[in-house]
C-alpha positions in Angstrom: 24.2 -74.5 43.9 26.4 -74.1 40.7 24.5 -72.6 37.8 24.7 -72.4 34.4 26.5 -69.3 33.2 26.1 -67.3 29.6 27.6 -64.9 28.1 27.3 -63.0 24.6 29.5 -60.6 22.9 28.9 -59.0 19.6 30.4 -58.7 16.7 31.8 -55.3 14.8 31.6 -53.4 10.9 34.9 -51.5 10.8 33.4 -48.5 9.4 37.4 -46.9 8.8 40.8 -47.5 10.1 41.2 -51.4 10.4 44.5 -52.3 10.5 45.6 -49.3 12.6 45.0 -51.2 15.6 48.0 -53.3 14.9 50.8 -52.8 17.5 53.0 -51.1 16.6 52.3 -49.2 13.9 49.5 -47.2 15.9 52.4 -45.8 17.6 53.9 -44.7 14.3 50.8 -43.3 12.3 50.0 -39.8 13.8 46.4 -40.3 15.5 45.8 -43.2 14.6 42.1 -44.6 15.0 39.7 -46.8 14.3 35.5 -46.5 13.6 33.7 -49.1 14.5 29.7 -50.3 15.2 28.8 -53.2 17.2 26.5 -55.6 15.5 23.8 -58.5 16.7 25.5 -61.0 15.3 26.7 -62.7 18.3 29.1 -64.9 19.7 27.5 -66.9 23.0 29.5 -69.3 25.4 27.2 -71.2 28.0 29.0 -73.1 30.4 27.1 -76.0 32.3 28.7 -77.8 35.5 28.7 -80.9 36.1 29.3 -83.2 39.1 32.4 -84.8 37.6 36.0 -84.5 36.8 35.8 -84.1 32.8 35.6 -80.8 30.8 33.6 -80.9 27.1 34.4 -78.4 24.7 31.9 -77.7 21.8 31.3 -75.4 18.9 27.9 -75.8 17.4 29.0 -73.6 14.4 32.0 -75.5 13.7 30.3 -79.3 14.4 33.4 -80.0 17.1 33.8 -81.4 20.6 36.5 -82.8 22.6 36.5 -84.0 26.1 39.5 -83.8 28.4 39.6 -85.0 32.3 40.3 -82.2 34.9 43.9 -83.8 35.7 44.4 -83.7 31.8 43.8 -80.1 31.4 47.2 -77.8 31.2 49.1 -80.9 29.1 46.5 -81.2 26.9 47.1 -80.7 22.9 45.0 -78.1 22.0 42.6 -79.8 19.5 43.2 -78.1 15.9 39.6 -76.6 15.8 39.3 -75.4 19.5 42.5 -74.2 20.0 41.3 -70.9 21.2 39.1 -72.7 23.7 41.3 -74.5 24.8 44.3 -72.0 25.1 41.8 -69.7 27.0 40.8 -72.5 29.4 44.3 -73.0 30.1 44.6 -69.6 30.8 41.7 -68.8 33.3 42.7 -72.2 35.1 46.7 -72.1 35.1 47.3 -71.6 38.7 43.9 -73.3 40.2 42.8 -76.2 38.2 38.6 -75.7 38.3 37.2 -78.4 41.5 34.2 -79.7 39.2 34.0 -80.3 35.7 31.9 -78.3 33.1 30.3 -78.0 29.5 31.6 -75.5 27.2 29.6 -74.7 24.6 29.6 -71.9 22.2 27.8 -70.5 19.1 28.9 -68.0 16.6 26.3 -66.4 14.4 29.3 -64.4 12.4 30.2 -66.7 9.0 33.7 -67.9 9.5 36.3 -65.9 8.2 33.6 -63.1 7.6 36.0 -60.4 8.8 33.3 -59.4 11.2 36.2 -60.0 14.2 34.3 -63.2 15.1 37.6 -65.3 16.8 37.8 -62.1 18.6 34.5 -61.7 20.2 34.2 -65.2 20.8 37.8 -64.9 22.8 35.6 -61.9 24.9 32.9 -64.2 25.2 34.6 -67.4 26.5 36.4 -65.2 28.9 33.3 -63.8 30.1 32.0 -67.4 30.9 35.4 -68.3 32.3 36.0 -65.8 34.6 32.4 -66.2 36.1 32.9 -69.5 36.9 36.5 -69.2 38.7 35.4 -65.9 40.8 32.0 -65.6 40.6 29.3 -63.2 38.6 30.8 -59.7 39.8 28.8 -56.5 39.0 31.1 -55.5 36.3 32.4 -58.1 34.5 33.2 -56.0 31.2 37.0 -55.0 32.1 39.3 -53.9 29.6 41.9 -56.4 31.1 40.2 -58.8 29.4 41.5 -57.4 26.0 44.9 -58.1 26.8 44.6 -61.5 27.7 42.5 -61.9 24.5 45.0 -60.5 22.4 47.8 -62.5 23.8 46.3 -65.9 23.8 45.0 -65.4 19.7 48.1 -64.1 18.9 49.5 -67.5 19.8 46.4 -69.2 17.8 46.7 -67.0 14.6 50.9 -67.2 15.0 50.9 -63.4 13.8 49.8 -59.7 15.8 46.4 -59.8 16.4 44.6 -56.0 15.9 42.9 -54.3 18.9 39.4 -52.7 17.4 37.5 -56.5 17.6 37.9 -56.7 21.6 36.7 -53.5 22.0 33.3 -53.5 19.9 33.0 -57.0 21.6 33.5 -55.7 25.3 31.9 -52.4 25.2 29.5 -52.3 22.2 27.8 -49.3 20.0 29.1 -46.4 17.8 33.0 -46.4 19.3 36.1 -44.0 18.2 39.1 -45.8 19.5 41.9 -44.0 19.6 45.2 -46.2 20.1 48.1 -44.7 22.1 51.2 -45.3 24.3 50.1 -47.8 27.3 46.6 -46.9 27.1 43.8 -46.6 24.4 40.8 -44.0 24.6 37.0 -45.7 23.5 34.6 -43.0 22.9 31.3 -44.1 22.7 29.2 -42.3 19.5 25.5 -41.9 21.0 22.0 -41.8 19.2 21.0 -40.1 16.9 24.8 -40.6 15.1 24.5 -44.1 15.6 21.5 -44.3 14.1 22.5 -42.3 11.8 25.0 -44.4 9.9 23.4 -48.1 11.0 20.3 -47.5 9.1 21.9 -46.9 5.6 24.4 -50.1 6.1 23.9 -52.9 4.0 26.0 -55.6 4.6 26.9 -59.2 2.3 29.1 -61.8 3.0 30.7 -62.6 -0.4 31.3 -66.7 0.4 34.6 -66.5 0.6 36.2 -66.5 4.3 39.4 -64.5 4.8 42.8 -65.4 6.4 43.2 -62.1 8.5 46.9 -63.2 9.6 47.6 -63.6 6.2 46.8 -59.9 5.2 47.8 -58.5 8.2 51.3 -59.8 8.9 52.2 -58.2 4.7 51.3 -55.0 6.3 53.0 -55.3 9.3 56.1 -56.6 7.9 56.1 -54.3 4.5 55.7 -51.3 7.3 57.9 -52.1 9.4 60.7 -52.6 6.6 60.0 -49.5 6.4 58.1 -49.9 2.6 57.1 -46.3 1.2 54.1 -47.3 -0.3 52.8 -49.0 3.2 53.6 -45.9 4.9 51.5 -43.6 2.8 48.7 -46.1 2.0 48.4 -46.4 6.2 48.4 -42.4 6.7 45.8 -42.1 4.1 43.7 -44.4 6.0 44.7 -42.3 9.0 43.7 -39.1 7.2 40.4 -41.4 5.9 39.0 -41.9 9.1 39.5 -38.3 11.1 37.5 -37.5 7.9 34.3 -40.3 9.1 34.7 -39.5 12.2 33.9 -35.6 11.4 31.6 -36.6 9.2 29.3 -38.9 12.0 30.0 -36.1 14.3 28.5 -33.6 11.6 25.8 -36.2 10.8 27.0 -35.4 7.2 25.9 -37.7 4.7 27.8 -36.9 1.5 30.9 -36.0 3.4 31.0 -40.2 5.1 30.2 -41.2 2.1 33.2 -39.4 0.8 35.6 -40.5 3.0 34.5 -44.2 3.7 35.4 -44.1 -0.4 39.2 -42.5 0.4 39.5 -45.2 3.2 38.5 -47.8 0.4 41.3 -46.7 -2.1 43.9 -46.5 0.2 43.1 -50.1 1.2 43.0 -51.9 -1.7 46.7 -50.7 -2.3 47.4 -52.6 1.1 48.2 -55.4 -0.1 47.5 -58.0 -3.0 43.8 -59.8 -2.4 42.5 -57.1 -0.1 39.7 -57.5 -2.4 38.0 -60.1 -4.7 36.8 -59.9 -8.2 32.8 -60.7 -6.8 33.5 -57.7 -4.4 34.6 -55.1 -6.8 31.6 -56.5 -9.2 29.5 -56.2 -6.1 30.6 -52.9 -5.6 30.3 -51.4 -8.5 27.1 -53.4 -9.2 25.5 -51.6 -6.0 27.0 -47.9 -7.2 24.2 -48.0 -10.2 22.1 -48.6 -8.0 22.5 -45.8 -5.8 24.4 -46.8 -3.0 27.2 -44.2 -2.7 30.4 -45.8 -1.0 31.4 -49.6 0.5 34.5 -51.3 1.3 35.5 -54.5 3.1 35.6 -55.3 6.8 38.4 -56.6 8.5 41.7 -57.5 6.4 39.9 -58.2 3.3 40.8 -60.7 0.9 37.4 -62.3 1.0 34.8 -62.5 3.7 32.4 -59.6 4.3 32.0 -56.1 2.8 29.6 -53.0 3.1 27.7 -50.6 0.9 26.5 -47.3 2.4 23.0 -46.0 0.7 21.4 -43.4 2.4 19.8 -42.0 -1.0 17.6 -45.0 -1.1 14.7 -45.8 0.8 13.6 -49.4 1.6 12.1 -51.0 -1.2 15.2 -49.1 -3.5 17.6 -50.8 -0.8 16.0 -54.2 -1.5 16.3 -54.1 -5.2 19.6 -53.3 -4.9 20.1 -56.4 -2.1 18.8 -58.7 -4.9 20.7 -57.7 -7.8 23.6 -58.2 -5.3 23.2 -61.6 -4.2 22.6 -62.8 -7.7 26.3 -62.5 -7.7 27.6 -66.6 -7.2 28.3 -66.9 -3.5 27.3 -63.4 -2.3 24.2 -63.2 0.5 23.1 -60.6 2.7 23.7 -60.6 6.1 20.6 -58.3 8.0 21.9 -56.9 11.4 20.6 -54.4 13.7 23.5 -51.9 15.2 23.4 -52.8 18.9 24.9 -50.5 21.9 25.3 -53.5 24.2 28.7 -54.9 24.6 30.0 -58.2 26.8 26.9 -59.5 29.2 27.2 -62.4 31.6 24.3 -63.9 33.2 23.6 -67.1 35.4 20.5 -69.1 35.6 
């Protein structure tokens, strides 16, 4: 009896070296590595059979839907809002067309554009639901495979390199240290209490304004690779930046992350024009009188969401300072809950 399969992935704050997970300028930046946290804001595919030969694809986020007959599928123009679902469908089912039809459904809880690596972890997610339904639930169906094909098929959606760090948090979840090297990348899993340690004094906003991560990241990888000297040293400071958070989590030393989430920040804004906004820098600054002590963007910047880290502050502190920031015209706050579980698929 065919059942109806689901699977969630969540979503990720870069806490310090986004952007190093471009190919191939990890490979040029001496240890290169990126920080990041897995967060309940969560991508979910559920895919429905049905007894006959049509497949519907919908978004609830995005208010789209297409339907396309089985014998339709691999010529099929990839609807300009579901071209990732589409491209992955095509994918999965490019040597064995599926024998029934289905519903596709997803739901992303991530704002779009938000920086939060959402088209990312909801490439992890449709493949979870894909792959279950052409081989079957397996025991592990988190496999790092799946970041390749992820990667590929985006990059074809997003028409630039697509980074590495959003499959990860998506597949594997938690606290992770992801070192990127020749052929093969090392994810090291940060366990309670650091975790905890750094989740609970995150505040994140979305600032209104979605970003155009291709945009941002194709000027770096171009300006680097034409060998710009200014890239080059901004991109080793954030290399330098994020040995220093990752010493600092692994210390559980607050005013030293705060420190170096701040050096990651400088070096980033000199990126690239529109890494940041003028309602982010207000933001910002607006949140440093009121105690929080560092913050930056997530993801490529240029809009979408940012952080601010306050540990000084206890909870009613951290909600004055929530309010003063969302009076600022198209900022809100975004609560989460750090979360150590990555990819799950499950049939019912």
């Amino acid at each position: 009896m065919l059942k109806t399969i689901t699977s969630r992935a969540p979503t990720r704050i870069d806490l310090a070296g986004g952007t190093l997970d471009l190919w191939p300028i990890y490979l040029m930046v001496p240890e290169a590595k990126t920080i990041n946290l897995s967060i309940d804001l969560i991508a979910e595919t559920t895919l429905t059979p049905r007894p006959d030969s049509r497949i519907t694809l919908r978004s609830r986020d995005q208010n789209q839907e297409i339907t396309v007959p089985l014998s339709e599928l691999n010529t099929y123009a990839p609807h300009p809002q579901l071209e990732l679902h589409t491209k992955l469908l095509n994918h999965i089912f490019s040597a064995h067309p599926p024998e029934t039809g289905f519903t596709l459904e997803t739901f992303a809880q991530s704002p779009s554009g938000a920086g939060l690596g959402g088209s990312s972890t909801l490439s992890i997610s449709l493949l979870g639901a894909l792959e279950t339904f052409r081989d079957g639930l397996t025991e592990t169906p988190v496999n790092e495979r799946l970041t390749k094909i992820a990667r590929d098929v985006e990059s074809t959606v997003i028409k630039v390199p697509a980074g590495l760090q959003d499959y990860y948090g998506a597949l594997y979840g938690g606290l992770q240290v992801l070192t990127w090297g020749v052929a093969q990348h090392n994810h090291e899993r940060l366990l309670d209490p650091i975790r905890e340690f750094v989740a609970k004094d995150l505040i994140l906003f979305y600032s209104g304004k979605s970003r155009n991560s291709g945009i941002n990241n194709w000027s770096v990888y171009k300006s680097y690779l034409d060998q710009d000297h200014k890239m080059i040293e901004c991109l080793h400071e954030i290399a330098s930046a994020t040995k220093q958070v990752e010493e600092a989590l692994r210390s559980l030393d607050t005013k030293k992350l705060s420190l170096a989430i701040q050096a990651e920040w400088r070096a980033r804004k000199r990126l690239a024009l529109g890494i940041t906004t003028d309602e982010i820098d207000q933001a910002l600054a607006l949140a440093a009188t009121k105690g929080a002590l560092a913050g930056k963007v997530c993801g490529a910047g240029g809009g979408g969401c940012f952080f601010v880290y306050a540990p000084e502050l206890d909870q009613s502190a951290k909600q004055v300072l929530v309010s003063e920031v969302i009076a600022i015209e198209g900022i809100r706050h975004l609560p989460f809950h750090s979360t150590e579980k990555g990819l799950e698929v499950s049939t019912t």
